[in-house]
DRENLOKE-16303 format. One line per 2 residues: number of its first residue (from 1); their letters; for each residue x, y, z of N, C-alpha, C. Coordinates in steps of 0.05 Angstrom, whole numbers. Example, Ala and Ser with C-alpha at 12.3 -4.5 7.8 and 13.67 -1.06 7.14 Angstrom:
1> as> 264/-114/156/246/-90/156/264/-66/156; 257/-45/142/273/-21/143/258/1/157
//
This chain:
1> xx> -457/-126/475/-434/-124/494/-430/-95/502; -427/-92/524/-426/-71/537/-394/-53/544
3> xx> -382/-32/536/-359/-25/527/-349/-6/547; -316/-3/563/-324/25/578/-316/48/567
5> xx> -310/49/540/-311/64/527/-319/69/495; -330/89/478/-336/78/457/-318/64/442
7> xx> -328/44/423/-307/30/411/-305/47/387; -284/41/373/-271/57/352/-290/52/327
9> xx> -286/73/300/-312/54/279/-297/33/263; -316/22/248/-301/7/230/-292/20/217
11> xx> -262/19/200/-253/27/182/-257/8/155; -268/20/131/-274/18/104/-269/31/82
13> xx> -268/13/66/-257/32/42/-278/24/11; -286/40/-1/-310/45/-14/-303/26/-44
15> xx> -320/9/-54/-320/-5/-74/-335/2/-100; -327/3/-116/-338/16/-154/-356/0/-149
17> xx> -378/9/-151/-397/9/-172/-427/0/-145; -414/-7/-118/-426/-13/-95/-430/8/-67
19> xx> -453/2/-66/-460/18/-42/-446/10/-15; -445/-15/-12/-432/-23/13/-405/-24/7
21> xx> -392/-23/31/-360/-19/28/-348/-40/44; -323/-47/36/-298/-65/45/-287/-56/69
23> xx> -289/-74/92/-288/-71/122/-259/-79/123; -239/-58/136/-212/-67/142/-202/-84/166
25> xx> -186/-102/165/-178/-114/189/-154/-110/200; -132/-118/171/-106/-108/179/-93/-93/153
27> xx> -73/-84/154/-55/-70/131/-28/-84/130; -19/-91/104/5/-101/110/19/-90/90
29> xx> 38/-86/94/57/-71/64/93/-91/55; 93/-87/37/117/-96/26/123/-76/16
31> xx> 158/-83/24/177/-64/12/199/-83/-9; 215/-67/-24/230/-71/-38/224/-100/-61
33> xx> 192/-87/-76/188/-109/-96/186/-102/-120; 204/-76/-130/212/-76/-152/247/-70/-163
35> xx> 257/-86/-180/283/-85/-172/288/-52/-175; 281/-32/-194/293/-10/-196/288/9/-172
37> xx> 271/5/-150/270/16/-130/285/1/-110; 296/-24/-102/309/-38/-93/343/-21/-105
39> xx> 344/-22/-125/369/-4/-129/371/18/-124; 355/35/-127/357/62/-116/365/74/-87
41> xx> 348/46/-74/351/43/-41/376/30/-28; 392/24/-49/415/17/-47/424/-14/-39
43> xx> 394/-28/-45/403/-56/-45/404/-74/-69; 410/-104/-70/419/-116/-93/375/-132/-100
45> xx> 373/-127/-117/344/-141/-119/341/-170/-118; 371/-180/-134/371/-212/-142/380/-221/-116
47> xx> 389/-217/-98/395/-232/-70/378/-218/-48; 356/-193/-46/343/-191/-26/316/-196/-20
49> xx> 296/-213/-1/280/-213/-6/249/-193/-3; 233/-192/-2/221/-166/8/216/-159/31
51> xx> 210/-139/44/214/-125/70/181/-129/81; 165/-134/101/140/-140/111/147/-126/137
53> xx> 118/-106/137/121/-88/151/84/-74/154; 73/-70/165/49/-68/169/41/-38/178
55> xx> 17/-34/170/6/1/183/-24/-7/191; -25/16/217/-62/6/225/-77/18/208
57> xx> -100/-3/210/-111/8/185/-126/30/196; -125/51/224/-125/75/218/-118/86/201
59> xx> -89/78/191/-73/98/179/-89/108/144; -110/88/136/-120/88/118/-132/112/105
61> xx> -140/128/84/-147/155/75/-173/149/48; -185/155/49/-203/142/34/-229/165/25
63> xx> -239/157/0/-266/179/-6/-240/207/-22; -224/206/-39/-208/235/-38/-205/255/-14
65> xx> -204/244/10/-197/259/30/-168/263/27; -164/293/36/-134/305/40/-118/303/57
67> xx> -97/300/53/-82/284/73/-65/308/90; -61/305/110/-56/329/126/-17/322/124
69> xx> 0/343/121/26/335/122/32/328/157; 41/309/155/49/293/180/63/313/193
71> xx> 71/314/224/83/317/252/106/301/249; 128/315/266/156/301/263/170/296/238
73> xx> 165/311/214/184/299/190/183/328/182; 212/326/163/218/348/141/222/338/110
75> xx> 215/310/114/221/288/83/198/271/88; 172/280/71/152/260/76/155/248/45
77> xx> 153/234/35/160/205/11/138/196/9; 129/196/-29/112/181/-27/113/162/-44
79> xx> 99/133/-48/116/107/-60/74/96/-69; 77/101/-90/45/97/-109/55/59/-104
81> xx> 32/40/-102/23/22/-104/3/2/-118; 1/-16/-124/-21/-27/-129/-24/-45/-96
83> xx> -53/-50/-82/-60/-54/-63/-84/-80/-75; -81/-93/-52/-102/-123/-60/-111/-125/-31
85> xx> -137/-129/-34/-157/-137/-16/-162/-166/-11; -170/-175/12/-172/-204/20/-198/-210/23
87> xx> -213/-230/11/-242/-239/25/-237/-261/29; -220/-274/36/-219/-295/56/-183/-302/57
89> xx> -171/-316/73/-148/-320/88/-144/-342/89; -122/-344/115/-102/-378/129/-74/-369/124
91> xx> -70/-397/138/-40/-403/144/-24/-419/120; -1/-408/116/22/-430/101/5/-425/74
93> xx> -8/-418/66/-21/-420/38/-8/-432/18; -21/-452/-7/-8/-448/-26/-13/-425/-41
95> xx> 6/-429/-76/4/-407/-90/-25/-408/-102; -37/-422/-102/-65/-429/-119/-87/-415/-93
97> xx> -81/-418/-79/-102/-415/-44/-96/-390/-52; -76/-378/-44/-63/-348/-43/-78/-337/-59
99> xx> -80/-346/-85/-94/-333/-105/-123/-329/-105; -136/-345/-98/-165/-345/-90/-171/-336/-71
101> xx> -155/-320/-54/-158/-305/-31/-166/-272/-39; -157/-260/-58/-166/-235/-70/-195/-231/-73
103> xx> -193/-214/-57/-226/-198/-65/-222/-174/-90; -204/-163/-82/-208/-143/-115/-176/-127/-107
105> xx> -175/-102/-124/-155/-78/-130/-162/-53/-121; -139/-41/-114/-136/-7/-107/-112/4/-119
107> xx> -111/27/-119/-91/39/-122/-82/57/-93; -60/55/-80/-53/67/-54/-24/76/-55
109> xx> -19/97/-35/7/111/-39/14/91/-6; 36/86/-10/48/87/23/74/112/21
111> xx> 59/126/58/69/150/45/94/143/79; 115/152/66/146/145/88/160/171/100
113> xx> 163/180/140/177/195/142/209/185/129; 212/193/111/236/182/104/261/192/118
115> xx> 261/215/143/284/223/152/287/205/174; 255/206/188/259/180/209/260/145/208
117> xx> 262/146/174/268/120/172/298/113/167; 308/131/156/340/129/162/351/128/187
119> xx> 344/145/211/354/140/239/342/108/241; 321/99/237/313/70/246/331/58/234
121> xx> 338/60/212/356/35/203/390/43/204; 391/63/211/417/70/224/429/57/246
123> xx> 401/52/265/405/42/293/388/15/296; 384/8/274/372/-18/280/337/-23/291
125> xx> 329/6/289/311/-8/305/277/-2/280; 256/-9/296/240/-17/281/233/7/258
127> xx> 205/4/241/208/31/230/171/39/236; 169/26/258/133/46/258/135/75/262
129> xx> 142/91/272/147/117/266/149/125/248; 163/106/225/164/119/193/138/110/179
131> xx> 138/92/188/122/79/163/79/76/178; 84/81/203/50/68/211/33/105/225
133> xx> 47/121/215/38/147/234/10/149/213; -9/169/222/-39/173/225/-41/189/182
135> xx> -53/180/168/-55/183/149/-32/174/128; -33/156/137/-6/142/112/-2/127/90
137> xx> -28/118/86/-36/94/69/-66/116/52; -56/121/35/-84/132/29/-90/113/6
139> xx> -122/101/-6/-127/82/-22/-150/89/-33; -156/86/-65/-176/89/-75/-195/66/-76
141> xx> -212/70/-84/-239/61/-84/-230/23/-97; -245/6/-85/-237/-24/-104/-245/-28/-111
143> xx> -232/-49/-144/-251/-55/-165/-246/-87/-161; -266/-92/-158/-270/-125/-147/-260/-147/-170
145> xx> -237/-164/-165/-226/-180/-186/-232/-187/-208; -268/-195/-209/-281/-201/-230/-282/-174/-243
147> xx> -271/-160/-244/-270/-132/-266/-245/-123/-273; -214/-130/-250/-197/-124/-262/-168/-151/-257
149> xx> -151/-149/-271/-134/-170/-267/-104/-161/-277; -91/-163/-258/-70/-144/-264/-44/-163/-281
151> xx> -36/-148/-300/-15/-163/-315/10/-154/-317; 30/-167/-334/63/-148/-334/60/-131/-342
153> xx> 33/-120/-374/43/-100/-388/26/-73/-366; 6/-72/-348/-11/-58/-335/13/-33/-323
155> xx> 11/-17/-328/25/8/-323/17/21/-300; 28/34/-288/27/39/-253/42/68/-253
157> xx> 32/83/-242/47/111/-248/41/133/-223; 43/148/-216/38/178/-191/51/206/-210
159> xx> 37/226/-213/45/246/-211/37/276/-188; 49/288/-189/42/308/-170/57/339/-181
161> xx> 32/347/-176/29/376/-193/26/373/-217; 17/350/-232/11/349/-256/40/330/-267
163> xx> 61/326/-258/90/324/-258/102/299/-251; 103/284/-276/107/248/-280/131/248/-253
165> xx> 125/232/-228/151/222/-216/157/190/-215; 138/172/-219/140/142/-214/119/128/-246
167> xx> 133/117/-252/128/99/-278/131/71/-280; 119/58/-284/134/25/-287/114/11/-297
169> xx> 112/-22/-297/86/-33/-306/99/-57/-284; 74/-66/-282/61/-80/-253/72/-115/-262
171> xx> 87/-113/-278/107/-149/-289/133/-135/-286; 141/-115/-273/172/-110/-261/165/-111/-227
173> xx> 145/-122/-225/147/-130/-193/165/-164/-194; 180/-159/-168/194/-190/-156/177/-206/-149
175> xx> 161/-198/-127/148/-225/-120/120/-215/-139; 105/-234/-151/79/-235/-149/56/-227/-134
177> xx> 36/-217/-139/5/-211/-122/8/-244/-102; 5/-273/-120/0/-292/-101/32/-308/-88
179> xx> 48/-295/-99/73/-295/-81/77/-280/-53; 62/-257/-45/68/-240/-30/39/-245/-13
181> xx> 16/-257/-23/-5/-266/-2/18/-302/10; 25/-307/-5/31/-340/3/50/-337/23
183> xx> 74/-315/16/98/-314/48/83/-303/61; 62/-287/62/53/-265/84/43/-296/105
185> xx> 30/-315/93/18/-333/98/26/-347/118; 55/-344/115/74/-363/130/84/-347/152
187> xx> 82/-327/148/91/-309/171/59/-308/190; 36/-296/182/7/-289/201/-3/-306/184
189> xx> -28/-301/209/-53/-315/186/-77/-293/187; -84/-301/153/-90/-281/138/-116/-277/140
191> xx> -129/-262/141/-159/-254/147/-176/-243/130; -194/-247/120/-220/-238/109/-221/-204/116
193> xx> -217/-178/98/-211/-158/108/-184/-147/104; -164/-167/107/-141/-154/100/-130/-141/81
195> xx> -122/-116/76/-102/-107/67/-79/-103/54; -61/-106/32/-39/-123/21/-26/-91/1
197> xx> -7/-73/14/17/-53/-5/31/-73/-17; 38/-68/-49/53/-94/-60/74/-78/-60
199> xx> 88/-52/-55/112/-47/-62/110/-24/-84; 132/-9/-91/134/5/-105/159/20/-124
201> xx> 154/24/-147/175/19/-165/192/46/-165; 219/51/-179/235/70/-172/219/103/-177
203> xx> 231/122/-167/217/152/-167/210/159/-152; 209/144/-122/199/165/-100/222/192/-95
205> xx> 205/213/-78/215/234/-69/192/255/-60; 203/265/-40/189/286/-28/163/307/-42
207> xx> 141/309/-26/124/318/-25/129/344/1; 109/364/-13/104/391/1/74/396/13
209> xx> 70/411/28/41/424/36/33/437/7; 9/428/2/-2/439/-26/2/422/-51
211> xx> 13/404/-50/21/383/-75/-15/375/-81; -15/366/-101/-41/357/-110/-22/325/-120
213> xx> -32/303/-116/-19/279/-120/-43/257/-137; -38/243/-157/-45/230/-172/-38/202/-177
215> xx> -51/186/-164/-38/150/-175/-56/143/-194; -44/127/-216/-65/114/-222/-48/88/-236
217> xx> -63/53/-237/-58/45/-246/-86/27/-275; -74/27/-291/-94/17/-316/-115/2/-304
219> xx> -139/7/-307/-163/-9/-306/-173/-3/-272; -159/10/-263/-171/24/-238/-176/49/-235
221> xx> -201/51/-224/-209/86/-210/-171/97/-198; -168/126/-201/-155/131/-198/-149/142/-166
223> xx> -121/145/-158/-126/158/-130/-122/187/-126; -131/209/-127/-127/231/-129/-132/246/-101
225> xx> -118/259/-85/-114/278/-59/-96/305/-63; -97/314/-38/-84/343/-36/-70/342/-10
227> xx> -47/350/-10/-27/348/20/-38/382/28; -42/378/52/-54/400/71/-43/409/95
//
């Protein structure tokens, strides 16, 4: 097919222990799926449900590349993840489907203008400015399900500058890994490729030019970058 301009590349993100890499389609992120970050943010956990909200998978950072401090903010936020990959999709899923939809694990920061996310929700209005701008999702390398399987006691952590800020273990999440593919389900339909931020637990706060930043959760390559 013939293009009138070049087409963009694929975006991929590099898999342990494989030469070929995981082809992105979409990014989707959840918010507010752990209650002590749900409190912090100033809502109730037991009556809210999670927030669905998506980034292009431009926004992706991958290989320990450094992440450049974003344009337009003076409060860039960063919120460590565990991230799930899709090799295959659909609609309305059950919880059993949902589950067999995982191709493997990452560890990823979703990183938030957090000054311009308060004007958005000040005024109602959306939050791609905060949340979908050009390096925002940075994600380490995946370790394909058959190698890791995440449980309540699996510990999930970020530090930066060497300097514990986010702690928790990955069974103080609200919804589930196949809870949060099964509503996503009901909302899009889900694709081979996709993308999945599960949320992240209390301790975010501001990052500087020069921070050296560290995610890691148990049984995964870690994510390690430098704000630039």
């Amino acid at each position: 097919m013939d293009y009138v301009i070049s087409p963009p590349p694929q975006v991929s993100v590099p898999v342990v222990g494989l030469d070929a890499r995981f082809p992105v389609h979409r990014v989707y992120c959840v918010g507010r799926n752990y209650a002590d970050h749900v409190a912090e943010m100033g809502g109730d956990p037991r009556s809210e449900p999670p927030v669905f909200f998506s980034k292009p998978a431009s926004a992706l950072v991958t290989d320990g590349e450094a992440v450049r401090y974003p344009q337009a903010t003076s409060d860039l936020h960063h919120e460590v993840e565990l991230v799930v990959a899709l090799a295959s999709g659909g609609r309305d899923l059950t919880l059993a489907e949902a589950a067999a939809c995982v191709y493997g694990y990452g560890v990823g920061i979703d990183f938030t203008r957090r000054d311009l996310q308060s004007i958005a929700k000040k005024h109602g209005r959306p939050w791609d400015t905060a949340k979908g701008f050009d390096q925002s999702a940075p994600l380490s390398a995946l370790t394909p399900k058959a190698n890791f399987a995440p449980s309540t006691d699996t510990p999930i952590c970020l530090t930066v500058n060497d300097e514990l800020r986010q702690s928790a273990l990955l069974g103080q999440m609200i919804w589930s890994v196949a809870e949060i593919i099964e509503q996503l389900s009901r909302l899009f339909e889900l694709k081979a490729g996709d993308i999945i931020y599960t949320g992240t637990p209390a301790g975010v706060a501001a990052v500087a030019k020069g921070d050296k930043l560290c995610g890691e959760i148990a049984g995964l390559n870690a994510l390690n970058f430098d704000i630039i």
